[in-house]
BATORLUM-741828 format. One line per field, with one value per residue: z, y, x of N, C-alpha, C in turn; residue number from 1. Coordinates in Angstrom, 3 decimals, always signed. Atoms other than C-alpha are relative to their C-alpha. Example, Ala and Ser with C-alpha at 12.3 -4.5 7.8 and 13.67 -1.06 7.14 Angstrom:
REM BATORLUM-741828
nz = +0.000 / -0.060 .
ny = -1.190 / -1.190 .
nx = +0.890 / -0.820 .
caz = +7.800 / +7.140 .
cay = -4.500 / -1.060 .
cax = +12.300 / +13.670 .
cz = +0.000 / +0.730 .
cy = +1.200 / +1.090 .
cx = +0.900 / -0.770 .
num = 1 / 2 .
REM end
This chain:
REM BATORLUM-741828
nz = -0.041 / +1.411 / +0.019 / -1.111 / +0.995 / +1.134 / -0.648 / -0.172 / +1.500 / +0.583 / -1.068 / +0.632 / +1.188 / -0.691 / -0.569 / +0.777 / +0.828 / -0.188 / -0.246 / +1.208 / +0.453 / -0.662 / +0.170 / +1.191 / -0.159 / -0.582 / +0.879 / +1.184 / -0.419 / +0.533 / +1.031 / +0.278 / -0.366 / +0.365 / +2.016 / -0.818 / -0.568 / +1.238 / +0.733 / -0.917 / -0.602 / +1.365 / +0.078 / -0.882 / +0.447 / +1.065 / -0.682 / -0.909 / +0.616 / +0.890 / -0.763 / -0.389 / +0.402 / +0.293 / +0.590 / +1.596 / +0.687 / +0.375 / -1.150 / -1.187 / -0.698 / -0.705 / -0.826 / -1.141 / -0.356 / -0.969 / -0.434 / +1.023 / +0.034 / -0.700 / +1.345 / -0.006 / +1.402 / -0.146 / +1.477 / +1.153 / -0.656 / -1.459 / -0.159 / -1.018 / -0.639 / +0.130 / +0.079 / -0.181 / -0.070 / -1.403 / +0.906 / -0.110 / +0.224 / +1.369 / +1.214 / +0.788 / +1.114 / +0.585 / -0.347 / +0.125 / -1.517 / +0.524 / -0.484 / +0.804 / -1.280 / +0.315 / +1.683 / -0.079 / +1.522 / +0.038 / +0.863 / +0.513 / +0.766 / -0.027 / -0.101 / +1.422 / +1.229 / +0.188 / +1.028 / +1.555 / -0.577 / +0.103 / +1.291 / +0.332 / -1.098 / -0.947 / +1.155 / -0.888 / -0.221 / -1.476 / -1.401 / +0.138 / -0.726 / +0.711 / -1.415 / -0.093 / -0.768 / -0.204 / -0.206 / -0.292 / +0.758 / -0.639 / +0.310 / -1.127 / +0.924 / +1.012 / +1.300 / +0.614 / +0.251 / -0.111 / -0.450 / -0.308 / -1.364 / +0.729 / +1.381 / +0.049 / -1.012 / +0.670 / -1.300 / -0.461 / +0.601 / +1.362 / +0.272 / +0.469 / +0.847 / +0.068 / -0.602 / +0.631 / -0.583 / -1.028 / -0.005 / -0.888 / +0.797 / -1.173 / +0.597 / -1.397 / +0.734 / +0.660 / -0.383 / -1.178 / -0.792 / -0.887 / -1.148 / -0.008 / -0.709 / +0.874 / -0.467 / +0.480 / -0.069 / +1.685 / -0.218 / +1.385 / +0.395 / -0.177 / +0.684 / -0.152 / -1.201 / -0.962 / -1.386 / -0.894 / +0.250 / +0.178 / -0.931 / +0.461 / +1.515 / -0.095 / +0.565 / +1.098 / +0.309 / +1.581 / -0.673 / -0.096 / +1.354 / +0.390 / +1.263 / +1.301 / +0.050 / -0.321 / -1.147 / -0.976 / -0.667 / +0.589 / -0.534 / -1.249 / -0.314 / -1.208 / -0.083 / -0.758 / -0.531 / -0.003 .
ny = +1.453 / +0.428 / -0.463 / +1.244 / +1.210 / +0.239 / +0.272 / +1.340 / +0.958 / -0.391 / +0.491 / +1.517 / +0.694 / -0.016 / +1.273 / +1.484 / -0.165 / +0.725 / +1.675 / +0.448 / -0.165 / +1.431 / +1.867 / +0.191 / -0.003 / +0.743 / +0.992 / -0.169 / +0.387 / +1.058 / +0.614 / -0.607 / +0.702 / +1.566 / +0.072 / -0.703 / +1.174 / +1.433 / -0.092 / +0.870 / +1.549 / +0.076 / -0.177 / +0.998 / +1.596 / +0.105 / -0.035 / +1.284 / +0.751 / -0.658 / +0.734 / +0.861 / +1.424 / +0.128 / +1.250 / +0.637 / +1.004 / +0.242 / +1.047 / -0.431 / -1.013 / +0.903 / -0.995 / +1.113 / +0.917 / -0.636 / +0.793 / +0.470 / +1.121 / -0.147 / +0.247 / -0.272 / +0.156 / -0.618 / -0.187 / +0.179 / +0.493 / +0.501 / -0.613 / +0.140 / -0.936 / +0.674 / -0.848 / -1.372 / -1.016 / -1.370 / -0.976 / -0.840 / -1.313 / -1.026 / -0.158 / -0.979 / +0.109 / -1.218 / +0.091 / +0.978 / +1.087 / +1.350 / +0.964 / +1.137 / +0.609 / +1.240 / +1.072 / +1.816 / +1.074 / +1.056 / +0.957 / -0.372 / +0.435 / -0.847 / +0.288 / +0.062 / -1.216 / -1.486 / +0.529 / -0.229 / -2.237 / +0.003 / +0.766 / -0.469 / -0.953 / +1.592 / +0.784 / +0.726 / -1.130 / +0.790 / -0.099 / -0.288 / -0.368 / -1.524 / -1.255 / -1.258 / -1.106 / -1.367 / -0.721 / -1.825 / -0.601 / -0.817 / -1.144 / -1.211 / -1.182 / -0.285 / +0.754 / +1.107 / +0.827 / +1.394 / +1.215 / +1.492 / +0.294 / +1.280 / -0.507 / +2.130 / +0.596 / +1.004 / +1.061 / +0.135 / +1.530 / -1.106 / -0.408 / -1.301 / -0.322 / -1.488 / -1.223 / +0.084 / +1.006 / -0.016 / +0.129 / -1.050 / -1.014 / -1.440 / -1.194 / -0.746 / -0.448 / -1.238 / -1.947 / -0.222 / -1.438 / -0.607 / +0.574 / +1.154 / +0.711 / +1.022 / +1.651 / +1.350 / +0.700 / +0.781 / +1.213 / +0.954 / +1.050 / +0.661 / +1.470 / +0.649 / -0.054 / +0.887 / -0.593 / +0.599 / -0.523 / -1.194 / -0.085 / -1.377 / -0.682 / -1.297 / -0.641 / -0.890 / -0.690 / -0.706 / -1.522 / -0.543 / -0.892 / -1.006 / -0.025 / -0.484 / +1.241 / -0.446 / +0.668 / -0.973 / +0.870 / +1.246 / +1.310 / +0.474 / +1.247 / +0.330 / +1.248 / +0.844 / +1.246 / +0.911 .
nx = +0.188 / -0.682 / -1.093 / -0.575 / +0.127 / -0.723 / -1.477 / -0.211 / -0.442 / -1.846 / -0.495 / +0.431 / -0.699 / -1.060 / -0.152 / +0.997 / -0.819 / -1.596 / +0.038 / -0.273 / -1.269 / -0.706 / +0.365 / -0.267 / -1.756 / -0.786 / +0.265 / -0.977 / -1.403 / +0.192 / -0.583 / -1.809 / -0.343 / +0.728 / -0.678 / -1.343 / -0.104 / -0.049 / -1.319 / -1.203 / -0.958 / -0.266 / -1.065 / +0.036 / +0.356 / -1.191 / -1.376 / +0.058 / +0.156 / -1.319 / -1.169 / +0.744 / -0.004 / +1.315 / +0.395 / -0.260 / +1.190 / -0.928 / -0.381 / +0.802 / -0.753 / -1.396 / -0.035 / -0.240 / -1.312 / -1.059 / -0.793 / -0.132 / +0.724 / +1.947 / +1.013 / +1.082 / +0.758 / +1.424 / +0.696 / -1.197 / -0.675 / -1.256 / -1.182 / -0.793 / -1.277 / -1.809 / -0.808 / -0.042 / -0.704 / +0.739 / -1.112 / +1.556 / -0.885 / +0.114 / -0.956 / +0.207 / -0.821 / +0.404 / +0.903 / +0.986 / -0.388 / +0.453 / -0.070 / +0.583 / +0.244 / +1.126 / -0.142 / +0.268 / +0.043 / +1.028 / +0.378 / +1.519 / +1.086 / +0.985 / +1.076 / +0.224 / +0.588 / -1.565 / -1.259 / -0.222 / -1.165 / -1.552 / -0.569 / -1.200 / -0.885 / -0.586 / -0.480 / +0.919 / +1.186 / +1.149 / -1.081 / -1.726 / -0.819 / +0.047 / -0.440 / +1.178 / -0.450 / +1.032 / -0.225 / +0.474 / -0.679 / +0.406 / -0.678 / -0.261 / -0.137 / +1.332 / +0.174 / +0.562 / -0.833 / +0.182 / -0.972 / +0.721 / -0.561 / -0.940 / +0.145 / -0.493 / -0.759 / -0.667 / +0.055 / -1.154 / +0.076 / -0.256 / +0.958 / -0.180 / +1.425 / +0.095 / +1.238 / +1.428 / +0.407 / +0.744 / +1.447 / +0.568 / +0.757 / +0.754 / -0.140 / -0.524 / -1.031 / +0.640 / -0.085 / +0.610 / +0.447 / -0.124 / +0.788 / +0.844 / +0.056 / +1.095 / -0.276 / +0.885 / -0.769 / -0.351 / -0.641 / -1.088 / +0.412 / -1.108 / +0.843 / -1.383 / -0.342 / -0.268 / +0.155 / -0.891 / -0.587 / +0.137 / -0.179 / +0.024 / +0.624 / -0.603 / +0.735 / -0.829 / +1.225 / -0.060 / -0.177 / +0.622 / +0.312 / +1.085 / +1.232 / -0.806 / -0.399 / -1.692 / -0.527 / -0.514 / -0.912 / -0.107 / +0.273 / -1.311 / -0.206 / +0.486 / -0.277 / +0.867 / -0.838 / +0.738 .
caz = +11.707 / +7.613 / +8.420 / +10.882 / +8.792 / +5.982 / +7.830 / +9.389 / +5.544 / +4.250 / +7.754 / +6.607 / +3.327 / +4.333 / +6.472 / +4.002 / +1.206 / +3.228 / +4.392 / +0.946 / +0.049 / +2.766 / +2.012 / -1.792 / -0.544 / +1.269 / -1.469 / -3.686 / -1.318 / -1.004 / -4.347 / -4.642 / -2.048 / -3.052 / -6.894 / -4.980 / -2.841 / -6.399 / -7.743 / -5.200 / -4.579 / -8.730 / -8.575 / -5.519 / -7.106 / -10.254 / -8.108 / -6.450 / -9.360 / -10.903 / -8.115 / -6.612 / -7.597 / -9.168 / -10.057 / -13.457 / -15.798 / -16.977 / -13.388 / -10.057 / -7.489 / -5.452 / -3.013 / -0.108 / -1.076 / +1.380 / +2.010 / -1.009 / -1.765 / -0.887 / -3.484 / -4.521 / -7.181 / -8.330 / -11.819 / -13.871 / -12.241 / -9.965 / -9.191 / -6.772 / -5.286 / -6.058 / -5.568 / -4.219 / -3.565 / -0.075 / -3.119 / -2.084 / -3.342 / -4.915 / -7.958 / -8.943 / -12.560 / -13.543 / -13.027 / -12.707 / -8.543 / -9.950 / -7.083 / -7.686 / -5.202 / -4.515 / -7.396 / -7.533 / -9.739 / -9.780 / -11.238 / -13.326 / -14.719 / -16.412 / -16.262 / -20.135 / -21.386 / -20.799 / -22.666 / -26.084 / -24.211 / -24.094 / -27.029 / -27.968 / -24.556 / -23.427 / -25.314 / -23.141 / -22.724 / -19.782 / -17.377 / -17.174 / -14.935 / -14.934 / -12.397 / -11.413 / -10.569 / -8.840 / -9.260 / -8.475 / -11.034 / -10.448 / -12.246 / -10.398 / -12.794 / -14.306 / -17.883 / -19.598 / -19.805 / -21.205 / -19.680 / -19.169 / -16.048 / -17.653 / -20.853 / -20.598 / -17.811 / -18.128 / -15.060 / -13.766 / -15.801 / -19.101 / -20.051 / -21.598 / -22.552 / -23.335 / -22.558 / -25.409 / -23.391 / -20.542 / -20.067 / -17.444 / -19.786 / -17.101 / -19.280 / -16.985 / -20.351 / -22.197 / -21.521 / -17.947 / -16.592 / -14.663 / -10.770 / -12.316 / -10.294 / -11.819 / -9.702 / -10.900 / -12.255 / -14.910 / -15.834 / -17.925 / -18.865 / -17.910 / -21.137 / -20.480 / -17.048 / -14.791 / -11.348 / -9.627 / -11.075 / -10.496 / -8.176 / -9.621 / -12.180 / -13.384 / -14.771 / -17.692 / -17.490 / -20.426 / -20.493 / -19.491 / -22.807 / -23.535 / -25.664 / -28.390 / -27.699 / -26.842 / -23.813 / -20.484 / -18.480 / -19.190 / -18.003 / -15.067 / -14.118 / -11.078 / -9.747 / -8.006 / -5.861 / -5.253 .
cay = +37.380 / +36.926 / +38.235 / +35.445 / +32.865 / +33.475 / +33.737 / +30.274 / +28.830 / +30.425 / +28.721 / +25.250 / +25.287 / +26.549 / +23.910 / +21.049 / +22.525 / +22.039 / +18.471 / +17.840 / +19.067 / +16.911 / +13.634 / +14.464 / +15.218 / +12.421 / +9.911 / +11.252 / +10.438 / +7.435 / +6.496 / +7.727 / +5.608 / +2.387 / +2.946 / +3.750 / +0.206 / -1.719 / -0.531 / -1.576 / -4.776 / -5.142 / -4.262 / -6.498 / -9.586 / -8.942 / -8.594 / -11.917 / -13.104 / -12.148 / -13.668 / -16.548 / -20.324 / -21.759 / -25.797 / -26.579 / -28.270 / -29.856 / -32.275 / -32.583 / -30.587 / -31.550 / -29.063 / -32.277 / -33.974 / -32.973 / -36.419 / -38.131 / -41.058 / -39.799 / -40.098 / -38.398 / -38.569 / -36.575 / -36.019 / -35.082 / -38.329 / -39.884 / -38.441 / -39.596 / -37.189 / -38.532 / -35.639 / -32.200 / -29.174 / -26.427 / -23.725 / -20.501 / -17.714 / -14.161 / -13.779 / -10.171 / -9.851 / -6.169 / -4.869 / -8.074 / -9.950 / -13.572 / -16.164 / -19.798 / -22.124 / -25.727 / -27.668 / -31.388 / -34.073 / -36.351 / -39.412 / -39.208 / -40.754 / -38.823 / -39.287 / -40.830 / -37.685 / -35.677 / -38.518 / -37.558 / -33.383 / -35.062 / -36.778 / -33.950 / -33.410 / -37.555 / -40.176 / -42.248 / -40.024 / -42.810 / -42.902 / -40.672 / -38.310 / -34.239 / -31.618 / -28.626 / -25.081 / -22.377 / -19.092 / -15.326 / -12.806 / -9.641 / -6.226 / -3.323 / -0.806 / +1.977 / +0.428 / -2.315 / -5.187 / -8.417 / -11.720 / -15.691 / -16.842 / -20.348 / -19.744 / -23.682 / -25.697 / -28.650 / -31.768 / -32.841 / -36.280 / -33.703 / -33.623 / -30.237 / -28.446 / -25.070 / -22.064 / -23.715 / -27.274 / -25.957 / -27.972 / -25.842 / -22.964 / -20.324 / -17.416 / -16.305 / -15.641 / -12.478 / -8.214 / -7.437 / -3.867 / -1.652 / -3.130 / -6.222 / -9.091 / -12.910 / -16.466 / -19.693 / -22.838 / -24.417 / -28.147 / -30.335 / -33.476 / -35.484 / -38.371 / -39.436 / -38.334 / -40.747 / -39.984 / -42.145 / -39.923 / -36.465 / -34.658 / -30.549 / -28.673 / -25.367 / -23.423 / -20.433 / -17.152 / -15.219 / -11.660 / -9.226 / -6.883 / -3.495 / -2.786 / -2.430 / -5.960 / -4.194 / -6.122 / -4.142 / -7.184 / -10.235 / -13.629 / -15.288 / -18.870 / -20.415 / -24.182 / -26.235 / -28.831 / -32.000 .
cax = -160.256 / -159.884 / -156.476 / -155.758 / -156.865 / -155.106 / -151.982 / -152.732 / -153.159 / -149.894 / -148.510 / -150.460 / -149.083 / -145.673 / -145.414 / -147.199 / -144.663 / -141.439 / -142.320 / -142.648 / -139.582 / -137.897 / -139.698 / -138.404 / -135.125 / -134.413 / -136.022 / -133.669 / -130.803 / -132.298 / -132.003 / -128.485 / -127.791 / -129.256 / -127.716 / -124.037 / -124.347 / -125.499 / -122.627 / -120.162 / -121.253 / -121.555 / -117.733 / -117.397 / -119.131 / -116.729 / -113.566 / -114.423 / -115.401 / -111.826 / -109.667 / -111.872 / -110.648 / -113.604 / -114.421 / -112.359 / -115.309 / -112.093 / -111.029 / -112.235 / -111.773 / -108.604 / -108.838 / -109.208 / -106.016 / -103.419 / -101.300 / -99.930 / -102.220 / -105.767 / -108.182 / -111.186 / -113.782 / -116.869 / -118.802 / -115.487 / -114.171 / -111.305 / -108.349 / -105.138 / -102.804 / -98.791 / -96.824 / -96.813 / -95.018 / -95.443 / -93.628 / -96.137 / -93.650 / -93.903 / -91.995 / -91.939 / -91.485 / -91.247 / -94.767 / -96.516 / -96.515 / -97.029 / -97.497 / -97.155 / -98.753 / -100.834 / -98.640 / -99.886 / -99.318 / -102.183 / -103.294 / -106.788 / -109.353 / -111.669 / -115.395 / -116.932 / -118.241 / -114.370 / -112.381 / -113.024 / -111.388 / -108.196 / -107.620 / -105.373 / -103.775 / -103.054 / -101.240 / -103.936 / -107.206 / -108.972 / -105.586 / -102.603 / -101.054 / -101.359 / -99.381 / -102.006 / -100.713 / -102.607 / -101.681 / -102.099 / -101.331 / -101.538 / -100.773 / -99.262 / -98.957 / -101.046 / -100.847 / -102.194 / -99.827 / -99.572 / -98.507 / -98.602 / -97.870 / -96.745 / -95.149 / -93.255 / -92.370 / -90.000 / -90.142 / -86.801 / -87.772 / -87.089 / -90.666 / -91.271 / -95.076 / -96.143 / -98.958 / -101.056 / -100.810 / -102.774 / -106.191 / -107.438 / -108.656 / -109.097 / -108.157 / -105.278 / -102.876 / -102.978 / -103.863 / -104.160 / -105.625 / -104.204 / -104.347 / -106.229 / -105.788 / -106.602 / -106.021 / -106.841 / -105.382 / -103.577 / -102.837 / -100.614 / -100.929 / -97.415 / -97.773 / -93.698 / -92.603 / -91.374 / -93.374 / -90.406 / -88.222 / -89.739 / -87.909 / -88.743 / -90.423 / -88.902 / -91.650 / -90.654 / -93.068 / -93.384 / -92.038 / -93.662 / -95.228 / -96.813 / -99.826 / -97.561 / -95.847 / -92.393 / -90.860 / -90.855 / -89.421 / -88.018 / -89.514 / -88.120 / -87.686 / -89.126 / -88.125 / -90.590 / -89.396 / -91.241 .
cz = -1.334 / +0.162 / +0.610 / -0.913 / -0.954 / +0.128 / +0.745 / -1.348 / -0.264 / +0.982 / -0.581 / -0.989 / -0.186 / +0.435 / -1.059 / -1.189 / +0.651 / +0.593 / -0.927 / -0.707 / +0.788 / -0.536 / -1.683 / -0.074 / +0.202 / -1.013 / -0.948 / +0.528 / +0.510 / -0.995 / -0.265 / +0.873 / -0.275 / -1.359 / +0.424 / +0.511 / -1.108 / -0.877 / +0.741 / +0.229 / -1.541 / +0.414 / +1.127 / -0.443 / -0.915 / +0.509 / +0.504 / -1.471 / -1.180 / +0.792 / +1.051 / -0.711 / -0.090 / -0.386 / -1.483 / -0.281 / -0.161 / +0.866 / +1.172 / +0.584 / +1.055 / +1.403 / +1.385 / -0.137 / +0.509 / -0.097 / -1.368 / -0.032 / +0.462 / -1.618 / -0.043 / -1.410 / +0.303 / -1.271 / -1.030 / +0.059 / +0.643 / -0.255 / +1.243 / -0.028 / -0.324 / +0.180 / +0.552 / +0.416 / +1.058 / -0.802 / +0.433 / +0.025 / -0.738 / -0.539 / -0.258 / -1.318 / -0.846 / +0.730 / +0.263 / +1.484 / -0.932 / +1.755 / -0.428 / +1.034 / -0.220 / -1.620 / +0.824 / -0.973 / +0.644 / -0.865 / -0.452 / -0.887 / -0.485 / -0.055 / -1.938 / -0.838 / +0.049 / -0.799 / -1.049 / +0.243 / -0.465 / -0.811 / -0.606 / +1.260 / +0.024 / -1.240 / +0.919 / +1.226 / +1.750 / +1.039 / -0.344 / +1.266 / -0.632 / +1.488 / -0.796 / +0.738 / +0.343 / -0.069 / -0.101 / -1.078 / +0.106 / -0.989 / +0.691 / -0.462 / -0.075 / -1.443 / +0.201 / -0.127 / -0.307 / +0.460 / +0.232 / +0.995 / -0.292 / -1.341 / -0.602 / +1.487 / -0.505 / +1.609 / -0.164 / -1.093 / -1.842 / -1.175 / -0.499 / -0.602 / -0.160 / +0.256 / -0.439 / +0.555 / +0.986 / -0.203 / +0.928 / -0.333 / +0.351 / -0.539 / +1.023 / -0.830 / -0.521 / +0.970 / +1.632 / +0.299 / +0.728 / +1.289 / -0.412 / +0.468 / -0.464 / +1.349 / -0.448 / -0.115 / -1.350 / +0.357 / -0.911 / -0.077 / +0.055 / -0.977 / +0.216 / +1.645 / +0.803 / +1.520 / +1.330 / -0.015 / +0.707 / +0.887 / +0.235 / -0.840 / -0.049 / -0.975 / -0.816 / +0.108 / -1.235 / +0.493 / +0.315 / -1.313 / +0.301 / -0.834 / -1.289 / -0.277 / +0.209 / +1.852 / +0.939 / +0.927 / -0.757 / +1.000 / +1.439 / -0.086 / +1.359 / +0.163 / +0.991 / +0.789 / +0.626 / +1.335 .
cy = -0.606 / -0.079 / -1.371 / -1.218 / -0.687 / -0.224 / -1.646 / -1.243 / +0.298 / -1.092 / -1.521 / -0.438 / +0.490 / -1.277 / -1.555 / +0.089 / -0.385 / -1.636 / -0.562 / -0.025 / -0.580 / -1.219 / -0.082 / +0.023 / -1.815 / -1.592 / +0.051 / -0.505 / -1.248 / -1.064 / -0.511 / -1.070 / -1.200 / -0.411 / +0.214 / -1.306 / -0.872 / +0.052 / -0.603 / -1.221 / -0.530 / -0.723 / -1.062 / -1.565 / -0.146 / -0.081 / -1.135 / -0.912 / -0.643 / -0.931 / -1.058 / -1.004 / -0.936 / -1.514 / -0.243 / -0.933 / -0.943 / -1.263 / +0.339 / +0.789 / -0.425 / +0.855 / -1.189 / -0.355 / +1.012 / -0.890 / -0.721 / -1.362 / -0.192 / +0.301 / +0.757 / +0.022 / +0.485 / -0.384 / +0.038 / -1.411 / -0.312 / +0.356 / -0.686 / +0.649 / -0.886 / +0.973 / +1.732 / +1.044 / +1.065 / +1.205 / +1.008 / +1.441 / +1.353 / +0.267 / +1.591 / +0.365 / +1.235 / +0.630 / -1.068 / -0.756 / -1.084 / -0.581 / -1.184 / -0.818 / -1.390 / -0.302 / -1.470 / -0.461 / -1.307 / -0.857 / +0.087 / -0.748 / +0.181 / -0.433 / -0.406 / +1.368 / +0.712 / -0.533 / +0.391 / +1.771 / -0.566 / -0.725 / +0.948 / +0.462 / -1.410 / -0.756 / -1.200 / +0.337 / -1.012 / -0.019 / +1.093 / +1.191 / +1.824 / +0.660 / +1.184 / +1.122 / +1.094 / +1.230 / +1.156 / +1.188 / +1.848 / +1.502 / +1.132 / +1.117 / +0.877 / +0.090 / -1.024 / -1.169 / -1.365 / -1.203 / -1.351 / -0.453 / -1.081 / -0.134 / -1.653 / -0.031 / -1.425 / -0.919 / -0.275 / -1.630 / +0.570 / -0.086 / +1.653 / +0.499 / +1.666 / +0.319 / -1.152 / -1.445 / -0.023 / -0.510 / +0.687 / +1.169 / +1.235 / +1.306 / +0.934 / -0.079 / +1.078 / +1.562 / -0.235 / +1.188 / +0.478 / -0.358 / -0.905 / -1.128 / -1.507 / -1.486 / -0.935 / -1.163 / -0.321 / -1.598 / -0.707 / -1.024 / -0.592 / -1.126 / -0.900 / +0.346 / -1.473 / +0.149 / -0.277 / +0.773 / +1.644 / +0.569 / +1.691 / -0.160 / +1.191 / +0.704 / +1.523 / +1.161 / +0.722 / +1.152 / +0.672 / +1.247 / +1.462 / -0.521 / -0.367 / -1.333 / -0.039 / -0.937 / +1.574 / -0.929 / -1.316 / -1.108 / -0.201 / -2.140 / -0.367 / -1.475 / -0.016 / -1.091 / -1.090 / -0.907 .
cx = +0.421 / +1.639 / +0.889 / +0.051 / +0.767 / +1.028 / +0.273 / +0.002 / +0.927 / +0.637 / +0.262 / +1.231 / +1.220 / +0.782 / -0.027 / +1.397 / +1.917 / -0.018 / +0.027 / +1.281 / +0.793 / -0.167 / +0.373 / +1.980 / +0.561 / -0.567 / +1.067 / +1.204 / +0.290 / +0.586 / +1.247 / +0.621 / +0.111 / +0.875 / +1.988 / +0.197 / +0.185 / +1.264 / +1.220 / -0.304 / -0.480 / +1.528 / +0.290 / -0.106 / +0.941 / +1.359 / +0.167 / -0.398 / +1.673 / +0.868 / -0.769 / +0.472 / -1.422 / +0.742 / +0.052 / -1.207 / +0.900 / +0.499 / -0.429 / +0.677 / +1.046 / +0.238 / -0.076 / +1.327 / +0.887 / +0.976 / +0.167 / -0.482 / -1.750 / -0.282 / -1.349 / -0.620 / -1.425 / -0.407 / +1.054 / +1.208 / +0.925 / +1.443 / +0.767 / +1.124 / +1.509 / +0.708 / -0.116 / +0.834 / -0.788 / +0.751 / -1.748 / +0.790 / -0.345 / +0.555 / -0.501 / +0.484 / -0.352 / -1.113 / -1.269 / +0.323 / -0.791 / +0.293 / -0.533 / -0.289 / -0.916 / +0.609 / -0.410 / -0.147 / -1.071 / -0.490 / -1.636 / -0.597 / -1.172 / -1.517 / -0.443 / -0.089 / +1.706 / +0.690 / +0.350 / +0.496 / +1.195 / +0.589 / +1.494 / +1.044 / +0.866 / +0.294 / -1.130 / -1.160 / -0.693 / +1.173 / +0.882 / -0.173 / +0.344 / +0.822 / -1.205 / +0.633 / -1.026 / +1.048 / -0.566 / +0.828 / -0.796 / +0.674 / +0.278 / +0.134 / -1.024 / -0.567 / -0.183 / +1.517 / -0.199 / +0.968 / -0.603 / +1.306 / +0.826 / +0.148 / +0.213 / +0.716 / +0.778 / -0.045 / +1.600 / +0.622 / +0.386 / -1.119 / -0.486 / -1.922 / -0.008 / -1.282 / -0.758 / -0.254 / -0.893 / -1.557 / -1.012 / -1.155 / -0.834 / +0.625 / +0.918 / +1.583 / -0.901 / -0.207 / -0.555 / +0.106 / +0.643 / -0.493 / -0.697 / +1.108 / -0.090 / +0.763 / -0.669 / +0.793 / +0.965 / +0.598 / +0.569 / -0.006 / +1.787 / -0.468 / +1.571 / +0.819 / -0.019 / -0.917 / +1.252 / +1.473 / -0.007 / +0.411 / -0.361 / -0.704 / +0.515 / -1.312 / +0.436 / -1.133 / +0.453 / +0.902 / -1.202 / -0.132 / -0.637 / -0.944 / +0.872 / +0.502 / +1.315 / +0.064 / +0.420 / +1.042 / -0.066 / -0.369 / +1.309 / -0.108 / -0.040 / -0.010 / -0.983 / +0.299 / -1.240 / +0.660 .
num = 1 / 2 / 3 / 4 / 5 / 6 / 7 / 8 / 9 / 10 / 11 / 12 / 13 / 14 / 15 / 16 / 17 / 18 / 19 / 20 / 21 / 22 / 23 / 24 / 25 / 26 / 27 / 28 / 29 / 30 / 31 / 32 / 33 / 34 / 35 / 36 / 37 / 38 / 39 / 40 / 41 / 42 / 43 / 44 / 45 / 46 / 47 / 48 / 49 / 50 / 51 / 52 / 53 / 54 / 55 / 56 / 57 / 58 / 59 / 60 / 61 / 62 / 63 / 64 / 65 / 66 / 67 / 68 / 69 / 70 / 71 / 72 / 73 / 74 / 75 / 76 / 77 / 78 / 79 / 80 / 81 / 82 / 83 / 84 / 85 / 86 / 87 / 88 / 89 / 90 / 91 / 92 / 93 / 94 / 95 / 96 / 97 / 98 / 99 / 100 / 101 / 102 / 103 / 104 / 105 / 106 / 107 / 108 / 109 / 110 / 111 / 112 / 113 / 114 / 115 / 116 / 117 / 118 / 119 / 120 / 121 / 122 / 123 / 124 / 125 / 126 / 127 / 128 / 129 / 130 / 131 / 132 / 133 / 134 / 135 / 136 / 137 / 138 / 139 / 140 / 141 / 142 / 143 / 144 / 145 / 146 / 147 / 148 / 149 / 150 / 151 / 152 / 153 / 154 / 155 / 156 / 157 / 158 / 159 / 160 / 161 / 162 / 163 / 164 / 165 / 166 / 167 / 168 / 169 / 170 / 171 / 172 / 173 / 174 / 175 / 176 / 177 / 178 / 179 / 180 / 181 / 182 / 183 / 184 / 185 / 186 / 187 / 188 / 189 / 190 / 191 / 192 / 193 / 194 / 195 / 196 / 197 / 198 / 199 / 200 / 201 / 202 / 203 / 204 / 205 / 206 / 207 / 208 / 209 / 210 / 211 / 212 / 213 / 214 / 215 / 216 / 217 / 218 / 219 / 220 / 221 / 222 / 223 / 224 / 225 / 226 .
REM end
């Protein structure tokens, strides 16, 4: 009978010991799991956060105007559509797919608090007249490379600006990663352009660089038509 007994405790705690060791297993794989998901949608939120068109602090959002002469106005204030371009091309330049897309030249009036922003952009900070480019930039490589999507563009009216004119300030010049990705905007401030005139824009990209600053490709040139 002792004999029995004992053999049914060994059994017990047999038993009691591998259920334990399951319910430790599978906590653990648990975990693993849970820490495996936060990581992907980490990397997820950052990837979206990377190529997602976000609400310039800078001008409203224009994303309504479609028809030339619609108007909208929020907090950074009023804006009217004059001009646009259906240009939604991929330029391959070396290792870098650039697309340039959604140009509009719009009329603006910035809200009080932005005027004293554009003192150095506008020859007339409360009215004037900016084209807005979206684009997609994209590295394809497995090096580091640097590039600016708009190095200078020039209007057909022979208006001329460069990188450092962009009010936009979406950090979408400079080193890009291996496979990194970036969309956003940039905008220019037209202070002499004709709008009656404008019939293009030819936009200038940089080259394309190493780490080092040695040229792998050379820039291209991309016309806009209006």
């Amino acid at each position: 009978m002792k004999y029995l007994i004992t053999i049914s405790l060994l059994s017990a705690s047999l038993f009691l010991g591998g259920c334990a060791a399951n319910n430790a297993n599978q906590q653990a794989s648990s975990q693993t799991e849970n820490a495996t998901d936060t990581k992907k949608s980490e990397a997820q939120a950052e990837h979206k956060q990377q190529t997602e068109v976000i609400d310039s602090p800078q001008a409203p959002d224009d994303s309504s105007l479609t028809k030339v002469g619609q108007s909208y106005q929020d907090a950074d204030g009023s804006i009217t559509l004059k001009a646009k371009s259906d240009t939604n091309e991929k330029t391959p330049i070396g290792d870098i797919a650039l697309t340039v897309s959604d140009v509009k030249v719009m009329s603006y009036s910035p809200s009080p608090d932005l005027i004293d922003f554009f003192h150095g952009y506008s020859n007339d900070e409360t009215t004037f007249n900016y084209v807005k480019i979206r684009v997609n930039v994209k590295n394809t490589s497995d090096q580091a490379v640097n590039f600016a999507p708009v190095s200078a563009l020039k209007t057909s009216d022979g208006e001329k600006k460069g990188f450092d004119d962009d009010f936009y300030l979406e950090n979408l010049y400079g080193d890009y990663e291996p496979g990194e990705e970036r969309i956003g905007q940039l905008g220019f401030v037209l202070n002499t352009t004709d709008l009656k005139n404008l019939e293009s824009m030819t936009i200038h990209t940089s080259d394309v660089f190493d780490p080092t600053g040695e040229t792998l490709t050379k820039g291209k040139s991309i016309t806009v038509p209006f």
